[in-house]
Each structure stands twice: as structure tokens, then as C-alpha cells.
TORGULUM-447071 format. One record per residue (C-alpha): residue number from 1; chain; x, z, y. Coordinates in Angstrom, 2 decimals, padded with zeros to 5 digits, always signed. Layout:
<NUM; A; <X; Z; Y>>
...
//
This chain:
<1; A; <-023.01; -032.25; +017.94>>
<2; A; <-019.23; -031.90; +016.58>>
<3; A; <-017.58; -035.08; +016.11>>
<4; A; <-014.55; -035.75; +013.64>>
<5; A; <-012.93; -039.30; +013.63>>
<6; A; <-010.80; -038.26; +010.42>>
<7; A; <-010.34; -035.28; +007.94>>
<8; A; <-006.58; -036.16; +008.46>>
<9; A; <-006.68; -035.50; +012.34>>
<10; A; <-006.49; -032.15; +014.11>>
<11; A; <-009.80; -031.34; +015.43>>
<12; A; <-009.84; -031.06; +019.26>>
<13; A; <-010.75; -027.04; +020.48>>
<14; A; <-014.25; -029.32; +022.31>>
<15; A; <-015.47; -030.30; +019.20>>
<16; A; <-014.45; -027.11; +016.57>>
<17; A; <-017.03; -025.15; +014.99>>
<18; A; <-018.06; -022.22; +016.87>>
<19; A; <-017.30; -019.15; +014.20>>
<20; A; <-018.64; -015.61; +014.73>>
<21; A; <-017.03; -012.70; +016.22>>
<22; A; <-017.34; -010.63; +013.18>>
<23; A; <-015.65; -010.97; +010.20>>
<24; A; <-016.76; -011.95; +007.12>>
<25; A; <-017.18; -010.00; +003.69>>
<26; A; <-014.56; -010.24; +001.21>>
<27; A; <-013.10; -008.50; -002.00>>
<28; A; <-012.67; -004.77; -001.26>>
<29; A; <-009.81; -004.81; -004.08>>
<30; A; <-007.87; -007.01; -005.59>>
<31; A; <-008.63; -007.95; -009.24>>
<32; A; <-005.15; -008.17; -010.39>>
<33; A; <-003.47; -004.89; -008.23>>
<34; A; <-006.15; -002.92; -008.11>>
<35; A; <-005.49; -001.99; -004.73>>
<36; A; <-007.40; -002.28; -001.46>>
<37; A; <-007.38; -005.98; -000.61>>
<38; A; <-007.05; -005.32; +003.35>>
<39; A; <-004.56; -002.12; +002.56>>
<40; A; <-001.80; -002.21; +005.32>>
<41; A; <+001.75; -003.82; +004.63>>
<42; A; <+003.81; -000.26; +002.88>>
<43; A; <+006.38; +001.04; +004.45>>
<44; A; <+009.87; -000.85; +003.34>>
<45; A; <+008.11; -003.78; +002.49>>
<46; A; <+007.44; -007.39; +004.52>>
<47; A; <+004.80; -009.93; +004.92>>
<48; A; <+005.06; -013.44; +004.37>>
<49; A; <+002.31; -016.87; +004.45>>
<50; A; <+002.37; -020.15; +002.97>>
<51; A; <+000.16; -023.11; +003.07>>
<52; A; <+000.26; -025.74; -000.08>>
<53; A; <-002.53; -027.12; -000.69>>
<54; A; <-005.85; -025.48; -002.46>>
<55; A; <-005.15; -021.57; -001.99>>
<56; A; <-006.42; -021.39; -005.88>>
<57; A; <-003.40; -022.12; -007.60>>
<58; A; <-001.39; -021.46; -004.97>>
<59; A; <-002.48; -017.44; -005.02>>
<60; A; <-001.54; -017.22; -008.35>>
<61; A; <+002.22; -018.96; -007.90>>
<62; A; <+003.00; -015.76; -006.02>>
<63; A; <+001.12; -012.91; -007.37>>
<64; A; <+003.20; -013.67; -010.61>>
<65; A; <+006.38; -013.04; -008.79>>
<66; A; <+008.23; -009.71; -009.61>>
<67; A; <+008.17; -007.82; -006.56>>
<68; A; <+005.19; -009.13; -004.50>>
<69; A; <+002.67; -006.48; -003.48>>
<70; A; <-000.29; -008.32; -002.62>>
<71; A; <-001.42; -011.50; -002.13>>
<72; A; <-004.70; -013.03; -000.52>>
<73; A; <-006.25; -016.07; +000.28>>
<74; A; <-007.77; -016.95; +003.88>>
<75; A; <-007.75; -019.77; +006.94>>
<76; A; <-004.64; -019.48; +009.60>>
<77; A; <-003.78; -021.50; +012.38>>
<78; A; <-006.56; -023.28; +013.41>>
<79; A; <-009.64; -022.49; +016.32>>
<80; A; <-012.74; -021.44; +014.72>>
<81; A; <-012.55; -017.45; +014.59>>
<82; A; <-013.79; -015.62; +011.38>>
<83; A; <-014.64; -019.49; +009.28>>
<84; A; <-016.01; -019.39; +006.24>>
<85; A; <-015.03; -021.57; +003.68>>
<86; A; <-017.46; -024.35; +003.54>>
<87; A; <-016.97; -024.15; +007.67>>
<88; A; <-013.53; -025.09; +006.31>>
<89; A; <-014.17; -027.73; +004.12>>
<90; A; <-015.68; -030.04; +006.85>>
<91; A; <-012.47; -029.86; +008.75>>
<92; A; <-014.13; -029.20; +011.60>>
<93; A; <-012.03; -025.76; +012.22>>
<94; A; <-008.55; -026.21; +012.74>>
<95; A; <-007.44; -023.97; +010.06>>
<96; A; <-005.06; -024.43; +006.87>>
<97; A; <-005.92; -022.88; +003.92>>
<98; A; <-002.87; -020.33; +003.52>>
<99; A; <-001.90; -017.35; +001.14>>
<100; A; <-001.12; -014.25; +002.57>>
<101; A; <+001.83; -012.30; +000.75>>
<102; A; <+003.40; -008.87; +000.56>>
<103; A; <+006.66; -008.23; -001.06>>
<104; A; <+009.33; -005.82; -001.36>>
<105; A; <+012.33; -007.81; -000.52>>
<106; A; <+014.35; -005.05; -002.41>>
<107; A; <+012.73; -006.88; -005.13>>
<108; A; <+012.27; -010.72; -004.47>>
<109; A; <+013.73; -011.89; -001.41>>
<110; A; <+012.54; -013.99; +001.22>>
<111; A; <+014.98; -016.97; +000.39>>
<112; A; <+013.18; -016.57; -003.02>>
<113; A; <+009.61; -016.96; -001.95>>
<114; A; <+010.78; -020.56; +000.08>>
<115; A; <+012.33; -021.48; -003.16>>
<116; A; <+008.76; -021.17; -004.80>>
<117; A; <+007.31; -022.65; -001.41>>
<118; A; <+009.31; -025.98; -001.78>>
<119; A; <+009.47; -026.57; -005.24>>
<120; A; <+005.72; -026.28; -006.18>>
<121; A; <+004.08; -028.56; -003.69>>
<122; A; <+004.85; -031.88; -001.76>>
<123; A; <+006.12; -031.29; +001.27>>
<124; A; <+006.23; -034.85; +002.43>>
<125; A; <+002.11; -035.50; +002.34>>
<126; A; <+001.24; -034.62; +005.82>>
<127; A; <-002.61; -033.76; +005.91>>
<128; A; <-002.99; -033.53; +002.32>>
<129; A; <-002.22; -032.11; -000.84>>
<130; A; <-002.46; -034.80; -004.10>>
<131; A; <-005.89; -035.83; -004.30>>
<132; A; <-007.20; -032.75; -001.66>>
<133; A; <-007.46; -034.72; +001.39>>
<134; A; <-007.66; -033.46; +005.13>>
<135; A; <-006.29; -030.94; +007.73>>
<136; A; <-006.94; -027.80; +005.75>>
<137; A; <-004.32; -029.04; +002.58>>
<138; A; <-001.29; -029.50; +005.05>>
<139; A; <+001.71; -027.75; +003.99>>
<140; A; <+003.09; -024.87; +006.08>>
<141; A; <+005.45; -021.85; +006.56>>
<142; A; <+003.63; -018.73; +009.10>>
<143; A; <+006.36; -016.33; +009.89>>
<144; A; <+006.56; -013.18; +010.63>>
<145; A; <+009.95; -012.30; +012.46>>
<146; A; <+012.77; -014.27; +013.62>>
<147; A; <+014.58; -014.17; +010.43>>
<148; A; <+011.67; -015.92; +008.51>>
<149; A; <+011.76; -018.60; +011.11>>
<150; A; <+015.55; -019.41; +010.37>>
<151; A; <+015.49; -018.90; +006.82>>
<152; A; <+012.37; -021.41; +006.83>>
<153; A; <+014.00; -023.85; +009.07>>
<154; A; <+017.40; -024.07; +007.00>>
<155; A; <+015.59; -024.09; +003.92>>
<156; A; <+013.73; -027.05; +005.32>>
<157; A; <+016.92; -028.82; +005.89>>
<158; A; <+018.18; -028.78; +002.57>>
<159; A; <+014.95; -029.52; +001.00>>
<160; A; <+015.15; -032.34; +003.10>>
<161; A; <+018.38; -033.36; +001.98>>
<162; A; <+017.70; -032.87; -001.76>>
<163; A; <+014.53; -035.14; -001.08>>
<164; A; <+016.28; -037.70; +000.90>>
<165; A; <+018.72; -037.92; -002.03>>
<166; A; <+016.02; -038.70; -004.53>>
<167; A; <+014.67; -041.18; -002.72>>
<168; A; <+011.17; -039.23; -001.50>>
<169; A; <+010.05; -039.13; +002.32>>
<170; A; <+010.28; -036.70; +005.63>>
<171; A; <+008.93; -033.34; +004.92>>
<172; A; <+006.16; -032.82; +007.25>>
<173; A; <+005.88; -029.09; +007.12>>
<174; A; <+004.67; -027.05; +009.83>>
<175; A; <+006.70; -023.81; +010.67>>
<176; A; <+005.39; -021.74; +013.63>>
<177; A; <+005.04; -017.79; +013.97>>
<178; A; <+002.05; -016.21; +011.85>>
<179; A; <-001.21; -016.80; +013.73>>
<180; A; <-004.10; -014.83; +013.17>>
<181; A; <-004.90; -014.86; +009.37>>
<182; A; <-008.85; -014.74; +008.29>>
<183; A; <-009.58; -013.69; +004.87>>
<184; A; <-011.63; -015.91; +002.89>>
<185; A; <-014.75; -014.96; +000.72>>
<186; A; <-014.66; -012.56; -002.20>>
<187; A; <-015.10; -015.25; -004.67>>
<188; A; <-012.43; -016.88; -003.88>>
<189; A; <-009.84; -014.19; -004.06>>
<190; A; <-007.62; -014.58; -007.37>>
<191; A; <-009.77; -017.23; -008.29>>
<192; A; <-007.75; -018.74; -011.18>>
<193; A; <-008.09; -014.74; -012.79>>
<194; A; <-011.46; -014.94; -012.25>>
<195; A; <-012.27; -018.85; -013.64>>
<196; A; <-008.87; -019.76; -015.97>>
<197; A; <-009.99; -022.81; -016.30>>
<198; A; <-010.36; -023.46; -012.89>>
<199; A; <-009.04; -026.05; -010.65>>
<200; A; <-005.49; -026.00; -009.73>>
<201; A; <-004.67; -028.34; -007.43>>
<202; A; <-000.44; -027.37; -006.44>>
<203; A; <+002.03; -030.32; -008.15>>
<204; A; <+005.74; -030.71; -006.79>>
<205; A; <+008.20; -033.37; -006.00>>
<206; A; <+010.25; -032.65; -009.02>>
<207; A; <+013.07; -032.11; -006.76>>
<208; A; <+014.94; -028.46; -007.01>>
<209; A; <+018.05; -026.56; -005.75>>
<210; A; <+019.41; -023.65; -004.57>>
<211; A; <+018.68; -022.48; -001.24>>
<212; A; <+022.16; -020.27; -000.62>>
<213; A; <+021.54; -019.88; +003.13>>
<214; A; <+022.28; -015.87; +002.78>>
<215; A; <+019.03; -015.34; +005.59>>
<216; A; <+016.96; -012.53; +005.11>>
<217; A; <+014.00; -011.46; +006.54>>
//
């Protein structure tokens, strides 16, 4: 029996669902690209992941952005390996629901991708995301290289200070290296192409600015 006190607390690794050791099915392309879904990061060009909420809206932030690759949705940095998405739902996994991005940064750079990050969620909801509640909607950064770590941790700061300035609360963020990302079902990938009038879930605080850290990836 798996016991949860609270969709806003962590589940412990005793009382996670068990997964599978296979993973699941998905999209062999992507409906947008046209290219394979799983096809491996190009040479010259960088991987990035971001957590805001419902992936839904939040896939289609950044596959709108002039010089990303690729996106997909999945489940990162929780226990359960290979969840599917209802496994997801009950919070009962550890994982975040997270798009996965690739981008030429001769294009967009990382700095620009943060900038999109912050200013299209709330950062400062902990284990939510508006009216999605519970471990799976927290907000989060997944990076790939040192770089991406500092450029995510200054941009934090001044984020923070904008915030702070308007009055709004602590950013609660998490920023740790990429764990293992799992890619959700085939229906779900570029779900707002698919349904247009489907739910979209990603607000913001209404707070904006410049990053200017001169970090790249």
C-alpha cells in the first residue's frame, strides 16, 4: 500500500510507485518538426529543461522560439523509473513534469530561454502551479553543464530582486543538474497543436527584466 500525506510533499523513495524497467511508447516524430522525437542533440547545438507547471502550454512557449530544435514533454527528477502519466498525476512518483529542449545557441541563447523560464510562470508557488496543485507542478531549472548552472543561479537572483521589488514572495525554484528525463506518452507530445483549445495552464508574475549576466552555456 503507498501512502501520501499531501500532493504538496515529496514522496519518500519507501512509499513511490514501483515503475517498469522498460520504457514507455511515445511519438516517433514530432508533429510540429517533423523530425524523430528521440533524434540525438546535433552537433553545435545544446540541451536545456524546464519545469513550469502543466508541460501543455509550457511545450509550446518554447517550440515557438526561433532557434530551438526540439522540444518534448516527459517526468525528471523524481524515483519512479519509466512513469506514466496518470502514475504521475497521483504524486506518488517523485517526478516534475518538465520540457525537454534543444536549441542552437547560435540562434537563441541560453540567457534567452531563462528569460522565457521566469517570465511565464510563478516562480514563488512552491508545489504548485495556479490552480494545478502538487509535487509534479513545482517550478524548476535541470542543467546540463556548469555554465547552465550559473547562468540559472544569477538569473535567479535578479528575478528575485525584480520580485522582491514588486512586492511578490521568495522564488522557490529548484536548480540541480539534469536527472534522468522520461518521455511522456504520445498524446501528450505538442498537445496544444494537437487540441488548440486545450488547457493551458502557464500564467506569470507580471514582473519582467533583462537578464544581462553575459553567461553562456
Amino acid at each position: 500500500m503507498f501512502l501520501q500525506t499531501s500532493k504538496t510533499t515529496m514522496v519518500q523513495p519507501e512509499n513511490a510507485l514501483p515503475g517498469r524497467a522498460e520504457p514507455l511508447p511515445t511519438a516517433e516524430t514530432h508533429s510540429i518538426f517533423g523530425r524523430p522525437l528521440k533524434a540525438p542533440v546535433p552537433e553545435g547545438m545544446e540541451e536545456a529543461m524546464f519545469g513550469m507547471g502543466c508541460y501543455w502550454g509550457v511545450e509550446r512557449k518554447f517550440w515557438n522560439v526561433p532557434g530551438v530544435w526540439m522540444t518534448a514533454v516527459g517526468f525528471t527528477g523524481g524515483i519512479t523509473p519509466n512513469p506514466t502519466y496518470k502514475e504521475t498525476c497521483t504524486q506518488l512518483t517523485g517526478h516534475n513534469e518538465v520540457v525537454r529542449v534543444i536549441y542552437d545557441p547560435a540562434v537563441v541563447s541560453y540567457d534567452e530561454l531563462l528569460k522565457l523560464f521566469w517570465e511565464n510562470h510563478d516562480p514563488t508557488q512552491g508545489m504548485r502551479q495556479g490552480n494545478d496543485i502538487g509535487t509534479t507542478y513545482r517550478s524548476g531549472i535541470y542543467t546540463y553543464s556548469d555554465a547552465q548552472a550559473a547562468a540559472a543561479e544569477t538569473s535567479r537572483a535578479v528575478y528575485q530582486q525584480a520580485l522582491t521589488a514588486a512586492g511578490r514572495g521568495q522564488i522557490t525554484t529548484e536548480i540541480i543538474p539534469a536527472p534522468v528525463f522520461y518521455y511522456a506518452e504520445a498524446e501528450h507530445q505538442q498537445y496544444l497543436e494537437k487540441n488548440p483549445a486545450g488547457y493551458c495552464g502557464i500564467g506569470g508574475t507580471g514582473v519582467t527584466c533583462p537578464i544581462g549576466t553575459g553567461v553562456r552555456a
